[in-house]
LUMRO-434254 format. One record per residue (C-alpha): residue number from 1; residue in three letters; x, y, z. Coordinates in steps of 0.25 Angstrom, whole numbers, plus 2048, in hexadecimal, padded with zeros to 3 digits. Each point is the difference from the previous one (the first is absolute). Last residue first. Layout:
BEGIN
PT  seq  type    u    v    w
PT  NUM   ALA    X    Y    Z
...
This chain:
BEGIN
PT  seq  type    u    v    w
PT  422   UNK  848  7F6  819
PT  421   UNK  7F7  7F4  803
PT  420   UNK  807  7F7  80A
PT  419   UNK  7F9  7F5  803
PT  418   UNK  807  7F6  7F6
PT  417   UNK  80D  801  803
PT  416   UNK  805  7F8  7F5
PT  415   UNK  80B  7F5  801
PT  414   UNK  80D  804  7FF
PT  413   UNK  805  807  7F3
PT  412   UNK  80C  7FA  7F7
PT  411   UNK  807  80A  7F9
PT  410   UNK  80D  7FB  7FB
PT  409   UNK  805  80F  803
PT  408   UNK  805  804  7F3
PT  407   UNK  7F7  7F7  7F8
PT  406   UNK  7F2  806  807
PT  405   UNK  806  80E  7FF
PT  404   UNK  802  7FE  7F1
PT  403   UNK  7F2  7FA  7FF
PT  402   UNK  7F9  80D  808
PT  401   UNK  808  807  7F6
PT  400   UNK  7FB  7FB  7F3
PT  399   UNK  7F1  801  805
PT  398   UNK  802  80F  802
PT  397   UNK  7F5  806  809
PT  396   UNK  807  7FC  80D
PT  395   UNK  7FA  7FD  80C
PT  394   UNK  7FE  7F1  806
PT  393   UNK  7F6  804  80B
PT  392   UNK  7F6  7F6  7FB
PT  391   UNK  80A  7F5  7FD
PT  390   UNK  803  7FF  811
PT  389   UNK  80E  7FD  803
PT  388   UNK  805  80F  7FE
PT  387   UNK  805  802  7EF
PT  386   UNK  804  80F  800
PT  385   UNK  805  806  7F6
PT  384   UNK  806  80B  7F8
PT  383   UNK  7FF  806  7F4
PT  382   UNK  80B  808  7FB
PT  381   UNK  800  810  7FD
PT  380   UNK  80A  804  80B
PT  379   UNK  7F6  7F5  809
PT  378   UNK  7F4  7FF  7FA
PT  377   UNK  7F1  7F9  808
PT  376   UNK  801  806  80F
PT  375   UNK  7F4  7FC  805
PT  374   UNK  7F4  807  804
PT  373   UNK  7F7  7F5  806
PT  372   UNK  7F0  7FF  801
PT  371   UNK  7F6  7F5  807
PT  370   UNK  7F5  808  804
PT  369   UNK  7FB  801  80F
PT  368   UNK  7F4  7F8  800
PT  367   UNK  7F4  805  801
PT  366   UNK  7F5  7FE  80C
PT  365   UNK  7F3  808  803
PT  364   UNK  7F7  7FD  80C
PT  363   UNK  7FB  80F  800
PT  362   UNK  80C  805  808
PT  361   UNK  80D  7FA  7FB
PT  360   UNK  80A  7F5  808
PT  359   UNK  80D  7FF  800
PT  358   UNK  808  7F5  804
PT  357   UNK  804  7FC  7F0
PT  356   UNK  806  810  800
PT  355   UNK  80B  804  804
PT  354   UNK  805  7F4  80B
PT  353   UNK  7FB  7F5  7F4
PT  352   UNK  807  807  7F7
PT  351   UNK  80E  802  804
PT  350   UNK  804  7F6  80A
PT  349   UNK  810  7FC  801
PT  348   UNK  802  7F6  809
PT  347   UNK  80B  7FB  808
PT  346   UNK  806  7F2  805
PT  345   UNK  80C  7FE  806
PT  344   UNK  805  7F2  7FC
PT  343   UNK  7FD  7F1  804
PT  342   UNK  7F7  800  80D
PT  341   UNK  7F7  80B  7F8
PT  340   UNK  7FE  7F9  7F4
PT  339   UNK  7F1  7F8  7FE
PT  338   UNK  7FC  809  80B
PT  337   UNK  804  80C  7FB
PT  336   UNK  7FB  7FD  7F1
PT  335   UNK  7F1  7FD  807
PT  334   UNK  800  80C  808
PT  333   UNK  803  808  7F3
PT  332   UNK  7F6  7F9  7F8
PT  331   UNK  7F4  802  80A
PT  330   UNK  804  811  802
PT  329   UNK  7FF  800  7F1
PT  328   UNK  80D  801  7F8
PT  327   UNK  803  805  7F1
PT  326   UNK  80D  7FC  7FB
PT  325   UNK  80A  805  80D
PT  324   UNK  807  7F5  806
PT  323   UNK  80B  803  809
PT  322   UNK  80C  7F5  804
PT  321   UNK  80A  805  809
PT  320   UNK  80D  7FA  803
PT  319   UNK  805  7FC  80E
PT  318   UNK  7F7  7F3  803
PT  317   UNK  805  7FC  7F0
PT  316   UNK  80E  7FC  808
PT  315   UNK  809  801  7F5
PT  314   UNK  808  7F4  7F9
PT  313   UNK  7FD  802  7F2
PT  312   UNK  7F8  7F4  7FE
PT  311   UNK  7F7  807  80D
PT  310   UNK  7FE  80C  7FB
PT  309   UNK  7FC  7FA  7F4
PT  308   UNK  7F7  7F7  804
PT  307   UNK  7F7  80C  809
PT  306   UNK  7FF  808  7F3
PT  305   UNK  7FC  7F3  7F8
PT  304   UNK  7F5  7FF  80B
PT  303   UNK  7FC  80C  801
PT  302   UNK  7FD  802  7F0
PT  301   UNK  7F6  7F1  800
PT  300   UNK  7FA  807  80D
PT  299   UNK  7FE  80E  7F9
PT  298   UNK  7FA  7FB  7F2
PT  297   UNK  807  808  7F5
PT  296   UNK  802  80E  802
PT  295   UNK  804  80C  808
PT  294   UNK  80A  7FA  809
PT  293   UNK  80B  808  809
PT  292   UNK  80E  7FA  803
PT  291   UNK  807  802  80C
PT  290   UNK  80B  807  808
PT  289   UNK  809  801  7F4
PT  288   UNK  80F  7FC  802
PT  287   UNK  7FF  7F3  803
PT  286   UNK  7F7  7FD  7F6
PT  285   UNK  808  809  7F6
PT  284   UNK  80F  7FA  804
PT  283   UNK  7F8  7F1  800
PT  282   UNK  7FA  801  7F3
PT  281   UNK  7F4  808  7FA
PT  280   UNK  804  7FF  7F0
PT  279   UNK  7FA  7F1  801
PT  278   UNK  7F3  805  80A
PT  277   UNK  7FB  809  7F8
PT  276   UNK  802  7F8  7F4
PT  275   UNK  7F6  7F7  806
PT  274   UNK  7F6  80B  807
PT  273   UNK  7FC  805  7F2
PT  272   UNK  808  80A  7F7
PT  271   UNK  7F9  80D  80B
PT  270   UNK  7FF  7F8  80B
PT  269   UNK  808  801  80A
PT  268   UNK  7FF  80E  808
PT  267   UNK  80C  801  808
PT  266   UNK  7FF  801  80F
PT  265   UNK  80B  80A  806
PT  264   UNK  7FD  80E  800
PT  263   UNK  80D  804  807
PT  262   UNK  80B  7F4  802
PT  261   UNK  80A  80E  7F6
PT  260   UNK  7F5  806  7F9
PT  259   UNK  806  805  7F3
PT  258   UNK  808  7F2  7FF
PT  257   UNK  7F6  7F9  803
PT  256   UNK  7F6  804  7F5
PT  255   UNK  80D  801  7F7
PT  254   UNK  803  7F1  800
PT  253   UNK  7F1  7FB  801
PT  252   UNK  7FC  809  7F4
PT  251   UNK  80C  7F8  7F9
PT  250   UNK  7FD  7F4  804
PT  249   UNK  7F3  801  7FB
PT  248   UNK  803  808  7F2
PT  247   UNK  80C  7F7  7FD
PT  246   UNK  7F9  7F6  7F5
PT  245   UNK  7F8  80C  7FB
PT  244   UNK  811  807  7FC
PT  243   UNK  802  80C  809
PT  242   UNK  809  80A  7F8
PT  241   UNK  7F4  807  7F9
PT  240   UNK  7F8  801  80B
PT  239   UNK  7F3  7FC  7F9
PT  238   UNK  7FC  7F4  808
PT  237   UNK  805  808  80D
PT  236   UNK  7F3  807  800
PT  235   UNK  7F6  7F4  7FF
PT  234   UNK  809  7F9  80F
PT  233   UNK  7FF  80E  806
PT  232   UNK  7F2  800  7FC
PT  231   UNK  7FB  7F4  806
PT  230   UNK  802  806  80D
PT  229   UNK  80A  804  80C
PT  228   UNK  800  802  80F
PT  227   UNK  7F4  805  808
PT  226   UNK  7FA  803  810
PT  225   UNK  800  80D  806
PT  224   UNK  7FE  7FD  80E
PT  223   UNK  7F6  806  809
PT  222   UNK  7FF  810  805
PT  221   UNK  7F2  804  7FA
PT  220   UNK  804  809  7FA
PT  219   UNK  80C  7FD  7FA
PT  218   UNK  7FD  7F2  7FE
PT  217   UNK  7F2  805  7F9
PT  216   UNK  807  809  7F8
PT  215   UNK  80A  7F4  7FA
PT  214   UNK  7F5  7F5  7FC
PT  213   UNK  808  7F4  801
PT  212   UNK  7FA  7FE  80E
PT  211   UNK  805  7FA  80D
PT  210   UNK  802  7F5  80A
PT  209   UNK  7F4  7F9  803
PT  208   UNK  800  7F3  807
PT  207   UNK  7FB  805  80D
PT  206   UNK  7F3  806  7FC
PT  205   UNK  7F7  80A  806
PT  204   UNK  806  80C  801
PT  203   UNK  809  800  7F3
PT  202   UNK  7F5  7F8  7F9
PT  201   UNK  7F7  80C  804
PT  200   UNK  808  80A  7FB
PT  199   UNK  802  7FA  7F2
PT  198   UNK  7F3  7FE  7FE
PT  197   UNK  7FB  80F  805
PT  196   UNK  80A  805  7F7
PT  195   UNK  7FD  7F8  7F4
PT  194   UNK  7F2  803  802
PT  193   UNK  802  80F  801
PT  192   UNK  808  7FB  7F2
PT  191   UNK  7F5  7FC  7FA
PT  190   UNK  800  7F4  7F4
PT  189   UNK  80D  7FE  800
PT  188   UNK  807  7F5  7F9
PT  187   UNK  80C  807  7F9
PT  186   UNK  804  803  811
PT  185   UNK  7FA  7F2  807
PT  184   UNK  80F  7F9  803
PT  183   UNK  7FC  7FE  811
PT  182   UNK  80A  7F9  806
PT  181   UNK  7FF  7F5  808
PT  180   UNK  808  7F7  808
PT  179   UNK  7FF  7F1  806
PT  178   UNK  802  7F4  808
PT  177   UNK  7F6  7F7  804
PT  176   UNK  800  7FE  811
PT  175   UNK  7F1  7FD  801
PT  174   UNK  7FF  810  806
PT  173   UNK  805  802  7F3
PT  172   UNK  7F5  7FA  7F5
PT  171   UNK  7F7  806  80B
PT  170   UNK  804  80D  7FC
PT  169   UNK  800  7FE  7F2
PT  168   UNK  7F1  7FD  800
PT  167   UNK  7FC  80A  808
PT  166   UNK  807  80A  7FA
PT  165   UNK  7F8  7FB  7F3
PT  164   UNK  7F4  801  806
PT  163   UNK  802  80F  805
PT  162   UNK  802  803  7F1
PT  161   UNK  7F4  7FB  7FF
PT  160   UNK  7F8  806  80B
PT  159   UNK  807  80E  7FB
PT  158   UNK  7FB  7FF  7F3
PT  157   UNK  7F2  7FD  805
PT  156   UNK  800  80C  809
PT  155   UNK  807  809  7F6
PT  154   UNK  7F6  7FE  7F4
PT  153   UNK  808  806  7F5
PT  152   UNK  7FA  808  7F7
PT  151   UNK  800  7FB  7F0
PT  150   UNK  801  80B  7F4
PT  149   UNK  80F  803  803
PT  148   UNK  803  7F1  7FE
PT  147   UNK  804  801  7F1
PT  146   UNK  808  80D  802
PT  145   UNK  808  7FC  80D
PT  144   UNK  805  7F3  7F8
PT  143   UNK  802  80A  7F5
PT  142   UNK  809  80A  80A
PT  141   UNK  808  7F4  806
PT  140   UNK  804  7F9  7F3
PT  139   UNK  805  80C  7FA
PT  138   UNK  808  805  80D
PT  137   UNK  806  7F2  802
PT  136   UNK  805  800  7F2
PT  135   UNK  804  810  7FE
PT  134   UNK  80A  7FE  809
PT  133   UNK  80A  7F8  7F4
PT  132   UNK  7FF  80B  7F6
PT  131   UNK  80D  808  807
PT  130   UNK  808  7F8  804
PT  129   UNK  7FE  7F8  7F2
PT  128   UNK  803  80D  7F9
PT  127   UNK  7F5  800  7F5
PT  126   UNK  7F3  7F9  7FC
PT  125   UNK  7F2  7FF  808
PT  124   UNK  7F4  7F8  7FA
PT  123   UNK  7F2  801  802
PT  122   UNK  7F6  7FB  7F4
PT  121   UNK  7F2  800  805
PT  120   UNK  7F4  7F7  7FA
PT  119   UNK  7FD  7F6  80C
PT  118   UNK  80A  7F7  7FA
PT  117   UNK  806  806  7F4
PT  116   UNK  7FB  801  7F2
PT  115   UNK  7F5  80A  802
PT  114   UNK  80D  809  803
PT  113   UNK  7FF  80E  807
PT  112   UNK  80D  807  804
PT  111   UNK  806  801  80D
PT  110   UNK  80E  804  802
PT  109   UNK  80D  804  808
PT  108   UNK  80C  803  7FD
PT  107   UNK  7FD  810  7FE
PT  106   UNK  7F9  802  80C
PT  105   UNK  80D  7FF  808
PT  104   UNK  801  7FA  80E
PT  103   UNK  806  80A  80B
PT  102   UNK  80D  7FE  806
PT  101   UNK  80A  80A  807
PT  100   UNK  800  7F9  80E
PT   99   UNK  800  7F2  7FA
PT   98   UNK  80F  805  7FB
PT   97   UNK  803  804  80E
PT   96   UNK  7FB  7F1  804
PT   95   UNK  808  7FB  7F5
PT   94   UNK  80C  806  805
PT   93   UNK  7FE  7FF  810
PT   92   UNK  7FF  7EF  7FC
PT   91   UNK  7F3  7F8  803
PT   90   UNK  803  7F5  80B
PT   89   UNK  7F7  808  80C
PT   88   UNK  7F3  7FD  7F9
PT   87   UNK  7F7  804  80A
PT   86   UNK  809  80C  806
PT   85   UNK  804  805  7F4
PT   84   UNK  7F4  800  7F8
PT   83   UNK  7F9  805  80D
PT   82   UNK  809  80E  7FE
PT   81   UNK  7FE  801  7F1
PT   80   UNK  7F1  7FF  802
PT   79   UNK  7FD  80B  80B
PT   78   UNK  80B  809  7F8
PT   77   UNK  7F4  7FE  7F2
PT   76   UNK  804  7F9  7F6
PT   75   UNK  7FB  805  7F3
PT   74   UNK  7F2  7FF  7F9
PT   73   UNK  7FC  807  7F3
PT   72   UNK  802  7F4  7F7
PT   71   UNK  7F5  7F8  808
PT   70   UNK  7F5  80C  7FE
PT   69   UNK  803  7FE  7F1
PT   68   UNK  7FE  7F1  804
PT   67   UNK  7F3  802  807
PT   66   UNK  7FC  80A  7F4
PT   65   UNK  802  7F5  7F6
PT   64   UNK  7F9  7F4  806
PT   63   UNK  7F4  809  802
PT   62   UNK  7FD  801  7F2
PT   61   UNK  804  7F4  7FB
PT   60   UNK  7F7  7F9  80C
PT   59   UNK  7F5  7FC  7F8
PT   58   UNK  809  7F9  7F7
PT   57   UNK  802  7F6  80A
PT   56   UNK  7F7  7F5  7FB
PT   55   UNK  801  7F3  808
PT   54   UNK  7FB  7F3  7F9
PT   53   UNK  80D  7F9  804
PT   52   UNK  809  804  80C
PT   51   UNK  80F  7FD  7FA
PT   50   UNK  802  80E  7FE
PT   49   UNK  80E  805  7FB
PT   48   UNK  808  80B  7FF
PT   47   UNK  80B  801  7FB
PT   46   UNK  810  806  803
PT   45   UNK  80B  806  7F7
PT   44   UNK  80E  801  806
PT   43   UNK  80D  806  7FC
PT   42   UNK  80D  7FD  807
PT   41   UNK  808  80C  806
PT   40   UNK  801  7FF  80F
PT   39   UNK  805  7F1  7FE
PT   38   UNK  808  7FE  80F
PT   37   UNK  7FE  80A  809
PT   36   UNK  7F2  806  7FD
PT   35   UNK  7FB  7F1  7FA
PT   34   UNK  804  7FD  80E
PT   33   UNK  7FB  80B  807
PT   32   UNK  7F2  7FF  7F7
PT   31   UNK  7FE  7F1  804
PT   30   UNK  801  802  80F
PT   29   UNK  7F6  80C  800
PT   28   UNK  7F7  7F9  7F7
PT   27   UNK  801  7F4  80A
PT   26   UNK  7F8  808  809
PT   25   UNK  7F3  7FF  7F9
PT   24   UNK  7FA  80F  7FD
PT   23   UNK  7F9  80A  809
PT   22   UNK  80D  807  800
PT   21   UNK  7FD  80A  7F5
PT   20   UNK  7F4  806  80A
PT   19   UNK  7F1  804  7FC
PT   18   UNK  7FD  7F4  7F7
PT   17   UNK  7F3  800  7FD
PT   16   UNK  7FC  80D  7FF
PT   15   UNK  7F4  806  808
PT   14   UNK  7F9  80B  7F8
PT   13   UNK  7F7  7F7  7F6
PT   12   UNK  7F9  7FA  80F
PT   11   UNK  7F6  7F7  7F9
PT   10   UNK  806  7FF  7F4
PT    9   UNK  7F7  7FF  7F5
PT    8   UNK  7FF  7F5  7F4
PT    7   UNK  7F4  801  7F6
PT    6   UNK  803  7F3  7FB
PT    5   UNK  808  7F8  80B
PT    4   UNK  7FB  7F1  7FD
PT    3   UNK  806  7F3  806
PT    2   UNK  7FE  7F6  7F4
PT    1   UNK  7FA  7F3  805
């Protein structure tokens, strides 16, 4: 059933949707300071895509535009720039001094109208790859904000079931399972008073919690400011022209710790599939690194493997950290701790479901957040790819490159996660 916005009005046209640049994932931060340091003048040029089907965005052209004119007005304001160094103490003074100067461009960034595309917008961003990379989070944020701002949230029933799910984790500890959380909702919000209220109560409330990704929010609220790297350290070093594809992982690896020196320590694993992950993650990285973090293929099948290898390379897996991350629910998080807790730290990452599945809408209505990613899709001119375990996030619109990647890494996926949906 197509979701129908015809005669679309904001209800509250002089509120913007993102008020402050540090509302944004955490691991932006990270990323930028190594691309900063390391590959300040690669090009990049990033897409949109919408996964949701029977979903017509064109309704919000309008107002897309101007919240993203509104975007490229905003600096960082002394307020920010202070809890950016307090929450994420292992940036460097440099790039902190360059944050200090920046403001997003208007001119790498657009929307156009295309019958062709899923849910009839084109949106890309093209340029400086430090530059074109905040756009991402900020994008997915405001149309996720767009399509919900018809709904009012029922706070009572919202806040019975988030309540729910704090019950549920806290009796998963008080029977002596181990585990964190870390709230990952920022490209899912549907409201961000409800982010808020979310975040503060899981910080009150519930024991396992340890922080957000969303950067304002740990500055305000005074929590952890949680977040490494993404897929698109692994797409932009596709098309550094002295990185050859079968070095891109062990490479991103190489400068990632070499930036942070034991900071920022659980490596995302996924982006060639979990086997070749494992093959260029020897003994020096998994020692080195203070975990690994999955976003694809089935969870169990992937702790497992992690857990082997540890132990085939002689390291206590008791010390390392395993975080899954691929679109948890309060039921699926419990279960995955209980399966490994005993065996390796667990953590999870939960996005989604903390944002938005908990919520619930006056007048009984429901909708599902839509499933939507902005991915970085050229590097210096070349497409990149990601292949992940799971065939649906396989991205890349060159059929020839996805099978180059496939040869380079002997691409073999673990088995499917199949309750993840974006």
């Amino acid at each position: 059933m197509t979701v129908s916005f015809k005669g679309y009005t904001r209800k509250h046209p002089d509120q913007w949707f993102v008020q402050y640049l540090t509302n944004v994932d955490c691991y932006k931060y990270s990323m930028g300071q190594a691309v900063f340091h390391k590959h300040p003048n690669e090009q990049a040029y990033w897409e949109f895509k919408l996964r949701s089907s029977d979903v017509d965005l064109t309704p919000f052209y309008d107002e897309l535009n101007k919240e993203i004119d509104h975007l490229c007005t905003l600096r960082y304001t002394d307020w920010e720039l202070e809890g950016i160094r307090r929450v994420m103490p292992w940036l460097s003074d440099d790039f902190i001094e360059w944050l200090a100067d920046f403001q997003l461009k208007r001119k790498y960034i657009h929307v156009d109208y295309d019958a062709t595309r899923n849910g009839g917008l084109h949106i890309w961003a093209e340029g400086p790859a430090i530059q074109v990379t905040w756009f991402e989070i900020y994008v997915l944020k405001i149309i996720q904000n767009l399509f919900f701002d018809d709904l009012e949230i029922d706070w009572e029933e919202s806040k019975k079931t988030l309540n729910e799910s704090i019950a549920k984790w806290n009796a998963a500890l008080r029977r002596g399972v181990k585990f964190t959380i870390s709230d990952f909702g920022v490209r899912r919000s549907v409201s961000d008073e409800w982010n808020e209220y979310m975040v503060q109560t899981m910080i009150d409330f519930c024991p396992a919690f340890v922080g957000t990704s969303n950067v304002y929010l740990a500055i305000k609220l005074g929590c952890k400011a949680i977040g490494t790297f993404a897929h698109e350290m692994y797409a932009l070093y596709q098309g550094i022209k002295e990185i050859p594809l079968e070095l891109v992982q062990k490479r991103v690896l190489e400068d990632w710790s070499d930036e942070f020196r034991g900071d920022l320590g659980i490596a995302l694993s996924d982006n060639f599939g979990f086997n070749a992950f494992l093959r260029d993650f020897d003994k020096y990285y998994a020692k080195l690194f203070d975990g690994c973090r999955h976003d694809s293929g089935d969870p169990y099948v992937w702790g497992e493997m992690l857990i082997d290898h540890y132990i085939k390379n002689g390291i206590n897996s008791k010390s390392k950290v395993g975080c899954w991350s691929d679109s948890l629910n309060c039921d699926q998080s419990i279960a995955i701790a209980e399966r490994f807790h005993t065996r390796i730290n667990v953590a999870f990452g939960i996005g989604g479901f903390l944002a938005c599945k908990v919520l619930r809408f006056k007048g009984g209505i429901k909708r599902d957040a839509l499933r939507m990613i902005m991915k970085l899709v050229k590097s210096n001119g070349i497409y990149a790819v990601k292949l992940s375990d799971s065939p649906g996030k396989v991205n890349c619109p060159d059929p020839k490159v996805i099978e180059r990647a496939k040869d380079a890494y002997h691409y073999e996926p673990i088995a499917e996660n199949k309750d993840a949906l974006d």
